[in-house]
C-alpha positions as CSV (number, residue, x, y, z in Angstrom):
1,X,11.1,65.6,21.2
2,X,7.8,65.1,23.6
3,X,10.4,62.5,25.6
4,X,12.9,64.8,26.2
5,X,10.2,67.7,27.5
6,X,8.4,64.9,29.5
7,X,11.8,64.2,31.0
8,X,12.3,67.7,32.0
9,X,8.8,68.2,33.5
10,X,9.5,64.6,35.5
11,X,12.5,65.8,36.6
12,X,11.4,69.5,37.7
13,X,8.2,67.9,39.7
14,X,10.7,65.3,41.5
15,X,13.2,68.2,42.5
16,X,10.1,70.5,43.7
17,X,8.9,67.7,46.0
18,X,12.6,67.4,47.4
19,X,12.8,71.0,47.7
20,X,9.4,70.7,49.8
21,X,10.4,68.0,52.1
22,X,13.5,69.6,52.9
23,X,12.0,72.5,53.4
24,X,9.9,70.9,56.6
25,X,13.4,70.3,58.1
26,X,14.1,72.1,61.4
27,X,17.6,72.8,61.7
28,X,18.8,74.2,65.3
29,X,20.2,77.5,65.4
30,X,24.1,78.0,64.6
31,X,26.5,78.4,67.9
32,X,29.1,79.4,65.9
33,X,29.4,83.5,66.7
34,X,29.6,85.8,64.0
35,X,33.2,87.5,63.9
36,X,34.9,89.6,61.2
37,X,38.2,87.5,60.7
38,X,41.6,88.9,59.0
39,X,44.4,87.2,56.9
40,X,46.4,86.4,60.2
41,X,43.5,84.9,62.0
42,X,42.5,82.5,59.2
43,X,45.7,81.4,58.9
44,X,45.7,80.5,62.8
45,X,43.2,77.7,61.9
46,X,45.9,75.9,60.3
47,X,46.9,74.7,63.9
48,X,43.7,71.9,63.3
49,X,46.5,70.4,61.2
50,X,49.1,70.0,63.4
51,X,46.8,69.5,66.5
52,X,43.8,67.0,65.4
53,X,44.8,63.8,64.0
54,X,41.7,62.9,62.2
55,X,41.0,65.8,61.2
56,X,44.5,66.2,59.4
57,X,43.9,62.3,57.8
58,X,40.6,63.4,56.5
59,X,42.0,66.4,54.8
60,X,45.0,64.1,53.3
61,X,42.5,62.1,52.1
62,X,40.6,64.6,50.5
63,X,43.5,66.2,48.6
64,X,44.6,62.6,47.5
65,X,41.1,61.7,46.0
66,X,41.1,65.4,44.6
67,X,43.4,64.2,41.6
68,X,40.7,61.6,40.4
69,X,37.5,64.4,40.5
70,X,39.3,66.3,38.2
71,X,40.9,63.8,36.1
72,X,36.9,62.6,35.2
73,X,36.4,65.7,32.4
74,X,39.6,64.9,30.7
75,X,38.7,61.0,30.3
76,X,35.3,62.6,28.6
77,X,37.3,64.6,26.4
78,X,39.2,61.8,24.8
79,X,36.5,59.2,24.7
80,X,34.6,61.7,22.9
81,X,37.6,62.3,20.5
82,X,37.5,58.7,19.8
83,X,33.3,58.2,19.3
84,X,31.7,59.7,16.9
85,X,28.2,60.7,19.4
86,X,30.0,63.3,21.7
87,X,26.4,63.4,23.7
88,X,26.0,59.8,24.0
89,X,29.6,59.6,26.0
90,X,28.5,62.1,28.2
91,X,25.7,60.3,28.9
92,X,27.2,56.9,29.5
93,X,30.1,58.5,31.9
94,X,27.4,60.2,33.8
95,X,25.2,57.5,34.2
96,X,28.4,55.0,34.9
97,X,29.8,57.3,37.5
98,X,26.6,57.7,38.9
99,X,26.0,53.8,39.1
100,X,29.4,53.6,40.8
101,X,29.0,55.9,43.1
102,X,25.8,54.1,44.1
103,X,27.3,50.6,44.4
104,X,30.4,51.8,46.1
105,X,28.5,53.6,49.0
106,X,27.4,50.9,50.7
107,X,30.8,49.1,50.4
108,X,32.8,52.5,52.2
109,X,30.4,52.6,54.5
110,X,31.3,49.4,55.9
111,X,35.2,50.8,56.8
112,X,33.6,54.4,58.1
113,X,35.4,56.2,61.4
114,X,34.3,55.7,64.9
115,X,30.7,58.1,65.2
116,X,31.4,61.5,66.5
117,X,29.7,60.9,69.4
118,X,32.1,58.6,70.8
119,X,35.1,60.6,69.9
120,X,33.8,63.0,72.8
C-alpha cells in the first residue's frame, strides 16, 4: 500500500514543479480580437477548407487518424475480457501506448512540413 501512496506523492511533486516552470513562461498577448460570432459566421470559416491546401491535408489527416484514438478503449475492453487482471491490462496498454508514442516521435519528426516561417 506505502508504494502506491509513495507513487502518488512522487507523482503530485513532479506535476507541481511542471506546473511551476510553466508558470515562468511569458506568453505575448493574443492579436486575435474578441468578437461575438453567430451560426452563419462560423460556418464562413469553412472557406479554410476549400482555400488553404495544408490546412485542408492536416484536417484530413486528423479525421483519418481519428478512427484509431477511439478504437484504443475497445481493444482494452476485449483484452480485458480475455485476462483474468482487468487492472493489469490497463496498465500494460497504457504503458505500451505510451512507449510508442515515445519511440514513434522521433521517427515522424523526421517527415514533418516545411516550418511556418518559410511558408510566409
Amino acid at each position: 500500500m506505502s508504494f502506491y501512496v509513495w507513487g502518488i506523492v512522487a507523482a503530485t511533486m513532479i506535476w507541481l514543479f511542471a506546473a511551476l516552470i510553466y508558470s515562468l513562461v511569458q506568453e505575448p498577448l493574443s492579436e486575435v480580437s474578441d468578437k461575438r460570432a453567430n451560426l452563419i459566421d462560423v460556418f464562413k470559416e469553412f472557406r479554410l477548407l476549400r482555400t488553404d491546401s495544408v490546412f485542408r491535408e492536416f484536417v484530413i489527416a486528423r479525421s483519418l487518424f481519428l478512427c484509431a484514438a477511439l478504437s484504443a478503449p475497445y481493444y482494452v475492453l476485449i483484452a480485458q475480457q480475455k485476462s483474468d487482471s482487468a487492472v493489469f491490462v490497463l496498465g500494460i496498454f497504457i504503458l505500451v501506448s505510451g512507449l510508442a508514442s515515445l519511440f514513434s516521435s522521433p521517427f515522424w519528426g523526421f517527415f514533418r512540413i516545411t516550418p511556418v516561417e518559410k511558408l510566409c
